[in-house]
PLY file of the C-alpha trace (Angstrom):
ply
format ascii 1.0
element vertex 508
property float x
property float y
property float z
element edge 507
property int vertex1
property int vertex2
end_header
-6.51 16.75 25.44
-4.60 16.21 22.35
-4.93 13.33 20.07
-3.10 11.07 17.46
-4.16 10.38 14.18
-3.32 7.34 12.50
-4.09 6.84 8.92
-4.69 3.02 7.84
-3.73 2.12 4.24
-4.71 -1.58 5.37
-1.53 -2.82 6.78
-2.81 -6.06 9.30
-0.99 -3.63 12.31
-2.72 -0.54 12.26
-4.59 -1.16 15.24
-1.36 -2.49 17.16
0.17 0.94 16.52
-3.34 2.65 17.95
-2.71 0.13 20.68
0.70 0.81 21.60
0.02 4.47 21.33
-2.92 4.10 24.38
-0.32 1.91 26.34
1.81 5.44 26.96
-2.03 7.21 27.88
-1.99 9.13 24.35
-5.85 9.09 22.69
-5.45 8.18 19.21
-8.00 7.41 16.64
-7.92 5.65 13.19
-8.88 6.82 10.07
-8.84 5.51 6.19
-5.74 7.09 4.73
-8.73 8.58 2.19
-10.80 9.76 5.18
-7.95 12.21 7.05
-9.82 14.68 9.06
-9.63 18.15 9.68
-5.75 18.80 11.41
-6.85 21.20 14.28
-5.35 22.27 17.34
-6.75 19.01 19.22
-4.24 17.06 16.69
-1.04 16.53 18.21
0.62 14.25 15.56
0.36 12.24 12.68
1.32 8.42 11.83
0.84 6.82 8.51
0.57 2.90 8.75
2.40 -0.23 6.67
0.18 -1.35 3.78
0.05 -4.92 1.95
0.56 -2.66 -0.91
3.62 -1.68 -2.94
4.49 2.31 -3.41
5.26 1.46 -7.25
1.71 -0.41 -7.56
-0.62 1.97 -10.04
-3.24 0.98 -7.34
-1.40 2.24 -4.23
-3.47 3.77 -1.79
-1.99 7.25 -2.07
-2.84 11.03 0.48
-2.17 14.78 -0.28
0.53 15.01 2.73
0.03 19.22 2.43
-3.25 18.08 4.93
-1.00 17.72 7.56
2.92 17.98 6.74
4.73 21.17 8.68
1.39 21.68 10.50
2.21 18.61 12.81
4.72 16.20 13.47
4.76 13.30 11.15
5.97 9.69 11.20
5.42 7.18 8.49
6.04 3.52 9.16
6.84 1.22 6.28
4.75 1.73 3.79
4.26 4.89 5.28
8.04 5.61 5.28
8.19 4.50 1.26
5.48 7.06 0.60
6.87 9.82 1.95
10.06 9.04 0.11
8.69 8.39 -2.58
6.15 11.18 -3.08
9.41 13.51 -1.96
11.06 12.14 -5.25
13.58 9.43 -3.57
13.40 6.15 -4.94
11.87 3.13 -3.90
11.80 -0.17 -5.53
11.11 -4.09 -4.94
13.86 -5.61 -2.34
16.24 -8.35 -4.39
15.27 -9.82 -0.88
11.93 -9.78 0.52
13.23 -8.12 4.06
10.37 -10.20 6.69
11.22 -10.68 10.53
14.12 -9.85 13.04
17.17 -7.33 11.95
19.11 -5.35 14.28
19.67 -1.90 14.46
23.73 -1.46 13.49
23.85 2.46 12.91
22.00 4.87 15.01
22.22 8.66 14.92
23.12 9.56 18.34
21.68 13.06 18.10
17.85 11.66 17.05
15.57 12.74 18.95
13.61 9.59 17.52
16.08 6.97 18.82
16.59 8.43 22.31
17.60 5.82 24.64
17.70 2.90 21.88
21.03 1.17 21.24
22.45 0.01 18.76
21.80 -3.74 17.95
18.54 -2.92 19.24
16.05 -5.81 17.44
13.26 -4.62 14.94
11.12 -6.36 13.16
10.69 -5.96 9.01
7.73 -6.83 7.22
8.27 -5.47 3.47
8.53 -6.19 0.03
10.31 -2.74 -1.02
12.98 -0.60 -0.07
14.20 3.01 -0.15
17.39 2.99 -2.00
18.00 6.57 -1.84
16.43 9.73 -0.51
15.41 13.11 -2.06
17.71 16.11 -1.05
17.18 17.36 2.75
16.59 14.11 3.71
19.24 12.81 6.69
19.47 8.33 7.37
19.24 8.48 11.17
19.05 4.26 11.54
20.40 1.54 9.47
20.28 -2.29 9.77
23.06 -4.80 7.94
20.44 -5.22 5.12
18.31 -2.25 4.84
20.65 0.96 4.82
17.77 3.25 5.25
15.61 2.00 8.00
14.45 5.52 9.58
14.91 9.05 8.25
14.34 12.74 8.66
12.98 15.51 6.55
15.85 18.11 7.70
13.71 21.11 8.66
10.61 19.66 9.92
9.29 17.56 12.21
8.67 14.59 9.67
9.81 11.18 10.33
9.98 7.53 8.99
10.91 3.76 10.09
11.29 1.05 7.62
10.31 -1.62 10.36
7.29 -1.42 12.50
7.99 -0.44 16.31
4.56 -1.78 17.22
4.77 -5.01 17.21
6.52 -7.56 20.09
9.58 -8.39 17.86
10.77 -4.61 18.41
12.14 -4.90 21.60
12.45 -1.09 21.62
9.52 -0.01 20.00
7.30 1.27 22.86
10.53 3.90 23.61
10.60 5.13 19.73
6.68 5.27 19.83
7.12 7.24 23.41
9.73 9.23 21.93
7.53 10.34 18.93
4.49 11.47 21.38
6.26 13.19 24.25
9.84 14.42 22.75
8.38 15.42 19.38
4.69 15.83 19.53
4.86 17.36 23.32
2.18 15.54 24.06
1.11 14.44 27.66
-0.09 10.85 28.99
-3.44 12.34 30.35
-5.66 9.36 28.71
-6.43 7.33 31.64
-9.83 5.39 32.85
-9.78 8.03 35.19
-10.28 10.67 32.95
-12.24 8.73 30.44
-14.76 7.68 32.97
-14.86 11.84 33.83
-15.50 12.69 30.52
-17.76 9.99 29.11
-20.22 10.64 32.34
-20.07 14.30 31.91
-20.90 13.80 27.98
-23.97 11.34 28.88
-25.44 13.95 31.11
-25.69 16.50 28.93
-26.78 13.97 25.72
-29.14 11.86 27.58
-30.59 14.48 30.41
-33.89 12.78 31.41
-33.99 10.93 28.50
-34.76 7.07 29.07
-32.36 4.25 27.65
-32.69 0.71 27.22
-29.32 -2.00 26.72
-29.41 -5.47 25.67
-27.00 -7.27 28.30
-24.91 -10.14 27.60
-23.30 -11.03 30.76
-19.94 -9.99 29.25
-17.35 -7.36 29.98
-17.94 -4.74 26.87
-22.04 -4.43 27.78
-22.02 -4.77 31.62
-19.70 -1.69 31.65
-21.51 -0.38 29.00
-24.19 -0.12 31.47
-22.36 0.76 34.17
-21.01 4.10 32.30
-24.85 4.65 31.71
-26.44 4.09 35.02
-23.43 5.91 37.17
-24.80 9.27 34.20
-28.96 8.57 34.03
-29.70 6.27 37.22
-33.00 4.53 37.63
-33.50 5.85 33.73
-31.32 3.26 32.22
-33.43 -0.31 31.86
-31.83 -3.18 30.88
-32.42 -6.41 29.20
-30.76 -9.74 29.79
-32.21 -12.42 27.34
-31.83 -16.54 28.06
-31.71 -17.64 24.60
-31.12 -20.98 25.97
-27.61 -21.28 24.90
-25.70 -19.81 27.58
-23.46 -21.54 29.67
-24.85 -23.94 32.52
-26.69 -22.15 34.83
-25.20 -18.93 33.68
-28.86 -16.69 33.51
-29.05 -17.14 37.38
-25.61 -15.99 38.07
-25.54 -13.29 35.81
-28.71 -12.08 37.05
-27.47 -12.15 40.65
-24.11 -10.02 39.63
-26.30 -7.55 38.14
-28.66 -7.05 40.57
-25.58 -6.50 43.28
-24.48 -3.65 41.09
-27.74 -1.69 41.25
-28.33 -2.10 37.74
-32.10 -2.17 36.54
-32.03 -5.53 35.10
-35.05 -7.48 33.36
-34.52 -11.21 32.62
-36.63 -13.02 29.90
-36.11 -16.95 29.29
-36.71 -17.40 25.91
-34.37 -20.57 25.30
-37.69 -22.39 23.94
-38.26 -20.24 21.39
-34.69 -19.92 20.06
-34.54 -23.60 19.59
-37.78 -23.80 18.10
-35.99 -21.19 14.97
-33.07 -23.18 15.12
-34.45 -26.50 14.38
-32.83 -28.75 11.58
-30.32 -25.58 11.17
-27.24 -26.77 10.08
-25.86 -23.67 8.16
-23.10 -21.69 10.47
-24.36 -18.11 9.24
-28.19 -19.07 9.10
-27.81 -20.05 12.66
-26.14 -16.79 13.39
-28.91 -15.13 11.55
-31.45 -16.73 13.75
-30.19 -16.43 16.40
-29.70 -12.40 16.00
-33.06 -12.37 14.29
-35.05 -13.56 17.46
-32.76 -11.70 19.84
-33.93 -8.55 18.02
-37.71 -9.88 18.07
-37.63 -10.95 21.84
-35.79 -7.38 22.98
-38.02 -5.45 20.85
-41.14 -7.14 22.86
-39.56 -6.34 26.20
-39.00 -2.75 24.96
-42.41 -2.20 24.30
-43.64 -2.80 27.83
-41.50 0.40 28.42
-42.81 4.12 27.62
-41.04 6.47 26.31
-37.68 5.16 25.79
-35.90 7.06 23.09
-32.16 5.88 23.29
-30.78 2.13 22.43
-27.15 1.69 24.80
-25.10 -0.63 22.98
-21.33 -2.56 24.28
-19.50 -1.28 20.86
-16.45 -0.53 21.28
-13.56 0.68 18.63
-12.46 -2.75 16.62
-16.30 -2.68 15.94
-15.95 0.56 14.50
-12.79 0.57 12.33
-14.53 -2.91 10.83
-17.58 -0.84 9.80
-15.39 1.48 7.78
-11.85 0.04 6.94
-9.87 1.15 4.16
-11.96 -0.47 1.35
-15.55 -0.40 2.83
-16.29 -2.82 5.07
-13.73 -5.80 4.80
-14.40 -8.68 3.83
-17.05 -10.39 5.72
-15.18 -14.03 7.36
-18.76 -14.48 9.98
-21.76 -12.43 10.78
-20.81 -11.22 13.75
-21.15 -7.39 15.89
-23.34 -5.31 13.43
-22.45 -2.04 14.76
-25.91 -0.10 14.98
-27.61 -3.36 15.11
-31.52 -3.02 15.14
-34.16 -2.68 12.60
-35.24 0.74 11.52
-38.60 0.53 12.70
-37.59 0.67 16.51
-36.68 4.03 16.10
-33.88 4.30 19.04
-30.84 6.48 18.97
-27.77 4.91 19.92
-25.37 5.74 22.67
-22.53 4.07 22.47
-20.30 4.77 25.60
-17.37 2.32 24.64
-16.61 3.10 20.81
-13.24 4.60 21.55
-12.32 1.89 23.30
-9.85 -1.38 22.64
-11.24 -4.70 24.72
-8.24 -4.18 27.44
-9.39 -0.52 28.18
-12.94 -1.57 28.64
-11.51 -4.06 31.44
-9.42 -0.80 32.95
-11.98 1.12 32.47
-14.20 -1.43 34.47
-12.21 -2.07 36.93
-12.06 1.69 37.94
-15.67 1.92 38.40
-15.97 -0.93 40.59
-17.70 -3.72 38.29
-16.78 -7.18 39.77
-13.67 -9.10 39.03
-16.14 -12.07 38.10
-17.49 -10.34 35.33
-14.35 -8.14 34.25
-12.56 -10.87 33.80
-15.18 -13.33 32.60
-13.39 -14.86 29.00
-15.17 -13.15 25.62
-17.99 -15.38 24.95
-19.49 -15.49 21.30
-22.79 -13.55 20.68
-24.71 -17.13 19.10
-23.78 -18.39 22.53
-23.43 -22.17 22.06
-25.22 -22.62 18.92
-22.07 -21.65 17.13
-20.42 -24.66 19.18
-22.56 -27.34 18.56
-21.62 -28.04 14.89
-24.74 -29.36 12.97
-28.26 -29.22 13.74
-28.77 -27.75 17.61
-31.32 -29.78 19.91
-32.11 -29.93 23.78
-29.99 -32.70 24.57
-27.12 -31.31 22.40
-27.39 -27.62 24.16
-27.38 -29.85 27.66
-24.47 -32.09 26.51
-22.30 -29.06 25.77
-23.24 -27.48 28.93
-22.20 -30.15 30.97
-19.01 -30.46 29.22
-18.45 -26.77 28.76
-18.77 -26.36 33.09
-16.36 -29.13 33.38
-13.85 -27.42 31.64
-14.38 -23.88 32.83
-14.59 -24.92 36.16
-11.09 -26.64 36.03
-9.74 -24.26 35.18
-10.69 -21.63 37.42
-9.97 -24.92 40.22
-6.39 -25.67 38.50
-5.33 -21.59 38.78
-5.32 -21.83 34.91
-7.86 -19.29 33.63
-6.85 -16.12 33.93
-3.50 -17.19 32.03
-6.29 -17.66 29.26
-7.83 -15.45 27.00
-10.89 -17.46 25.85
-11.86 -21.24 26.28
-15.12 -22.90 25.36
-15.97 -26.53 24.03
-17.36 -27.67 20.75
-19.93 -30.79 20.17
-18.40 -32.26 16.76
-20.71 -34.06 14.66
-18.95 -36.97 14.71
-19.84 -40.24 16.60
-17.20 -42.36 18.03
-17.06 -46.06 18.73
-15.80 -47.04 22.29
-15.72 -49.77 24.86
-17.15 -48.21 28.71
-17.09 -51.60 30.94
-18.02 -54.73 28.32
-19.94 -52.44 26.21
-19.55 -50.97 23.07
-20.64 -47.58 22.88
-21.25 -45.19 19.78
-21.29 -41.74 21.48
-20.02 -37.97 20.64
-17.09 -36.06 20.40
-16.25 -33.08 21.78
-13.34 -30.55 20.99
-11.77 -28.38 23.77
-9.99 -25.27 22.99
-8.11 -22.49 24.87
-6.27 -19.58 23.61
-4.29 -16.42 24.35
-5.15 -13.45 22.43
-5.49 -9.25 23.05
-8.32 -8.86 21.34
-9.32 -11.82 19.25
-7.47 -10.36 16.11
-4.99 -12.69 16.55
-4.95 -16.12 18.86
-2.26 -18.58 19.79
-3.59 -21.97 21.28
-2.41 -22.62 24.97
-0.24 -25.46 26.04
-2.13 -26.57 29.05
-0.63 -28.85 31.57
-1.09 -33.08 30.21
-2.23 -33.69 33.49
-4.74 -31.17 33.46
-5.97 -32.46 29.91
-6.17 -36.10 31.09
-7.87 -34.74 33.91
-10.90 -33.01 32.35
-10.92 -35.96 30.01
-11.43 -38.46 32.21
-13.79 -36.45 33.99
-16.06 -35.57 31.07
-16.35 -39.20 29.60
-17.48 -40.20 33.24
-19.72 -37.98 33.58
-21.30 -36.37 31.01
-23.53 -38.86 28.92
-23.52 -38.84 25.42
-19.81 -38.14 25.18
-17.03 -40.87 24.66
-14.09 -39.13 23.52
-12.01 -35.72 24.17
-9.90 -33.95 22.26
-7.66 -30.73 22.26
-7.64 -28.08 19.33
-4.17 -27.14 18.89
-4.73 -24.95 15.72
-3.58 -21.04 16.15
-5.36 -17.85 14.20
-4.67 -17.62 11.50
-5.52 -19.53 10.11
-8.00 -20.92 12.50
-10.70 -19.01 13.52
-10.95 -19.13 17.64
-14.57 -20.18 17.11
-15.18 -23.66 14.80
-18.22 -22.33 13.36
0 1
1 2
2 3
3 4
4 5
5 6
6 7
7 8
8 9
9 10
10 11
11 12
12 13
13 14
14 15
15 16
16 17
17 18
18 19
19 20
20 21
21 22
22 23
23 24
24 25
25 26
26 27
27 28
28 29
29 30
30 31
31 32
32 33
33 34
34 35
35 36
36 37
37 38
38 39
39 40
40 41
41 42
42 43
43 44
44 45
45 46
46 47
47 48
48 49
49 50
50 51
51 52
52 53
53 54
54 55
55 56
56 57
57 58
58 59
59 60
60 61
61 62
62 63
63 64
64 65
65 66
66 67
67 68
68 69
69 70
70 71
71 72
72 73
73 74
74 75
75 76
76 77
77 78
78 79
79 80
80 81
81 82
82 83
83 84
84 85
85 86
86 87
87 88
88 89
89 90
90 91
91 92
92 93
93 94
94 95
95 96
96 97
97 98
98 99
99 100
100 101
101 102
102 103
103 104
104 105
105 106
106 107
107 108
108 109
109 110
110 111
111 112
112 113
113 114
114 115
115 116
116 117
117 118
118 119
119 120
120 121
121 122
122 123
123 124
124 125
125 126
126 127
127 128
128 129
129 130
130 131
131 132
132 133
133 134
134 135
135 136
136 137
137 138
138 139
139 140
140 141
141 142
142 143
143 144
144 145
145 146
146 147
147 148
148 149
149 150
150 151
151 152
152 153
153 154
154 155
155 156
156 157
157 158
158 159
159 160
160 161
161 162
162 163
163 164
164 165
165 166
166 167
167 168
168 169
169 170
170 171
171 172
172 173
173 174
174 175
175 176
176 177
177 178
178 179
179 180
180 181
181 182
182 183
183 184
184 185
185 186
186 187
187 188
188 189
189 190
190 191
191 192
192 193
193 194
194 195
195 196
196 197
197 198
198 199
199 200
200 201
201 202
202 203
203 204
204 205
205 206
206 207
207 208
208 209
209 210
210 211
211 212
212 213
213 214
214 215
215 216
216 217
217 218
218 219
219 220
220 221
221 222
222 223
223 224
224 225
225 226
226 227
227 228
228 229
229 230
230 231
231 232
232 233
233 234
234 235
235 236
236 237
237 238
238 239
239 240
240 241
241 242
242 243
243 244
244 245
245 246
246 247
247 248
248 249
249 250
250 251
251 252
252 253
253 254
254 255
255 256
256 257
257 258
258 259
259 260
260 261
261 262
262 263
263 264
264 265
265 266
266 267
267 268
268 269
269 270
270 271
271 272
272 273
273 274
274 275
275 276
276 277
277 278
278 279
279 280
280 281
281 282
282 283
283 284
284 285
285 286
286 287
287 288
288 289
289 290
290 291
291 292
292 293
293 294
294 295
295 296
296 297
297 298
298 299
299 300
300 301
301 302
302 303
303 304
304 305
305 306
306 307
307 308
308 309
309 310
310 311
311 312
312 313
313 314
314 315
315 316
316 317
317 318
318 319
319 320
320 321
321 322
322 323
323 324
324 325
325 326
326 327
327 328
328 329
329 330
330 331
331 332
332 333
333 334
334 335
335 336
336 337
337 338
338 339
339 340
340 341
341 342
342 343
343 344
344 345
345 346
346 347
347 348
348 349
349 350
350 351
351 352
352 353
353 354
354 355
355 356
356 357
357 358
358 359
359 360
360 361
361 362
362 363
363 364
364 365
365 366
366 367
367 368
368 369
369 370
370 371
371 372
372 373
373 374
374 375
375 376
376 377
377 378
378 379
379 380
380 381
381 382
382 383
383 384
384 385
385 386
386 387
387 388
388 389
389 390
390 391
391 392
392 393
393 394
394 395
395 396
396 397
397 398
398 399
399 400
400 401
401 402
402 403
403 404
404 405
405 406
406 407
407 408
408 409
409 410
410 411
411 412
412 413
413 414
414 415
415 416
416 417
417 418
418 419
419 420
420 421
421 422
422 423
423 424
424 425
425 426
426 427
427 428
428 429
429 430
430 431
431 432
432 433
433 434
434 435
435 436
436 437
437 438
438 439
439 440
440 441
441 442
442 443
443 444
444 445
445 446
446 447
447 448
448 449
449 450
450 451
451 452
452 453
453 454
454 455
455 456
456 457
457 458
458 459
459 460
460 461
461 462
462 463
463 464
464 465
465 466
466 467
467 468
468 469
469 470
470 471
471 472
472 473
473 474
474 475
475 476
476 477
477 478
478 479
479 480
480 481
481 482
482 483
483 484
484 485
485 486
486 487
487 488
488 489
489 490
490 491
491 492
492 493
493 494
494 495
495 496
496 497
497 498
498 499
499 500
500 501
501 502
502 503
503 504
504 505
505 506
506 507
């Protein structure tokens, strides 16, 4: 099976391309434009990203394009397209107009392989500050928009390409076809990346890594570590334990459900309460990334207990999957840190575990297809993402009992109308937040002094990006009214209507 490489020189829609690029079953991978690997024969093609940098910018992320020009097809997308211009001797320089959002394609080469069933007035969508105002010699225009006369060309004489405007995002209504084009017209690649064949290969490859080895996996009751698990047990068996730790800030009466959809699956699952002692370290924590550290802190303590009432275990099975990975080594290092959040490796040195990490190639959607072809339930494929902290990260302030039961309360209110009202699988995450903020208000002839709490829902791939939804009035009113009556402590409701960015999905 051949693959795609996609260099990043930090453009915010690198992993959309990788994205798109998986939608048509091509395996792609991304690499720092400074970390290109080794062009074999298992490279069927090359892509070079946008950038938030200019071409004419000393500090430009620059890469020696003899590593894989006329050994395999090339496209360059924006700032990808300037560079290869650019480096070709053609010039580029800042637009009089910065050229950001919809254009339409008014000149189209009819005999482009590139732009094979796209018509013209086809929408794309710009996102640069510079433009290509003319090509080297041997270069041929083969698109053009009213504004931007050279918005995709050809290196006459070799399989090199480049777009001004970026085909993987939603605003190019044709983009999927170009990107299709590119793989299967150009590269000759075939669409043979499937759960199918993932699944295949991923058991085969655990076999022969882990043989008779024993592994042990922290569970979370989500989707990326429950088929993390899955992938393990369907290679190793009974040799796979895992661990499934109440930190006493999971959702209302979550531990007992969870445990019960584990134990249907066959999976080897050990359950330690432990909310106690999490709450104990959290006490009079305020601090958002403290909290977070705690809370990973005793995770680490409590599974590394557990683990030692097993013998010989020699392998740590982890849920990582790929945005994990490209965080851990973007184009500049690590980027910069917003929240503590997946550390990808994760435990101390002195436990001494190898990792297997069956999901790092994978995007959240392809876990869930990936899931759903081995058979894990619907109930926790589709289960919303859920934050690591749990919901210490959404009671704002200092955490206590009756908070952690407050928020519960409210929390199964909401989740459960929504799975009552049809609504949640038309949402990507939803989840409550206790505000530290008391509000005065009148229940029968008395005045009450009592919490708030902040409801949000949003649709999102991935988390990357998040738009808030706009749930049904009645529905709101609904859970309202239903919360203040019966969830003490809590007087007043209100709806987060903030999108990311800027807003984070989580408040803390």
């Amino acid at each position: 099976m051949q693959k795609i490489i996609i260099l990043d020189f930090g453009s915010q829609y690198t992993q959309l391309i990788a994205r798109k690029v998986r939608e048509l079953n091509v395996y792609c991978e991304i690499y720092p434009f400074n970390k290109c690997p080794n062009i074999d024969d298992t490279v069927g093609g090359v892509i070079l990203s946008g950038s938030p940098f200019s071409v004419c910018d000393p500090q430009a992320p620059q890469v020696d394009l003899s590593l894989f020009e006329n050994k395999v097809p090339l496209l360059g997308v924006c700032y990808g397209a300037q560079y290869i211009a650019n480096a070709k001797g053609g010039s580029v320089a800042p637009s009089k107009i910065r050229e950001y959002g919809r254009a339409n394609l008014q000149f189209i080469d009819s005999e482009s392989i590139l732009f094979k069933g796209i018509k013209i007035g086809s929408q794309v969508w710009m996102s640069h500050g510079d433009t290509v105002q003319s090509i080297p010699d041997g270069f041929k225009i083969i698109a053009g928009t009213a504004d931007v006369k050279v918005a995709a060309y050809k290196i006459e004489g070799e399989e090199t390409y480049a777009i001004q405007f970026h085909p993987e995002v939603y605003h190019s209504t044709d983009g999927k076809i170009l990107l299709g084009n590119f793989l299967f017209e150009i590269c000759k690649l075939k669409a043979d990346w499937t759960p199918a064949s993932f699944i295949d290969t991923t058991v085969s490859n655990l076999k022969k890594t882990l043989g008779n080895d024993k592994v042990i996996l922290g569970l979370s009751g989500g989707v990326d570590s429950s088929v993390a698990a899955t992938l393990i047990h369907r290679a190793i068996g009974k040799n796979l334990t895992c661990i499934f730790v109440d930190n006493g800030l999971l959702r209302k009466n979550e531990f007992e459900k969870v445990m019960q959809s584990y134990n249907d699956m066959g999976l080897n699952v050990v359950g330690v309460r432990a909310g106690d002692l999490f709450l104990n370290r959290l006490k009079a924590v305020t601090d958002p990334e403290q909290k977070r550290k705690i809370i990973g802190g005793t995770f680490i303590d409590v599974f590394d207990q557990e683990s030692k009432k097993l013998s010989d275990v020699k392998w740590l099975g982890q849920g990582t999957i790929y945005p994990d990975v490209i965080e851990s080594s973007s184009v500049a290092g690590p980027s910069a840190k917003i929240k503590s959040h997946h550390n990808v490796g994760g435990l101390p040195d002195y436990m001494k575990l190898k990792l297997v990490e069956p999901l790092r190639l994978l995007f959240k959607d392809e876990v869930r297809r990936v899931g759903k072809e081995l058979g894990v339930k619907p109930e926790l494929l589709n289960r919303h993402p859920f934050p690591g902290p749990g919901l210490g990260i959404r009671v704002l302030g200092d955490i206590t009992a009756e908070k952690v039961r407050i928020l519960q309360d409210v929390d199964d209110i909401f989740i459960s109308s929504l799975h009552e009202s049809g609504l949640y699988d038309s949402v990507w995450q939803a989840g409550a937040m206790l505000l530290p903020v008391s509000s005065v208000g009148v229940m029968g002839d008395e005045r009450t002094y009592e919490s708030v709490v902040a409801l949000r829902a949003v649709t999102s791939t991935d988390g990357m990006t998040a738009d808030w939804v706009h749930l049904p009035y009645d529905f709101l009113s609904a859970v309202s009214n239903k919360i203040i009556n019966q969830v003490k402590g809590v007087n007043r409701v209100v709806y987060d209507i903030s999108s990311k960015p800027p807003a984070t999905i989580e408040w803390e």
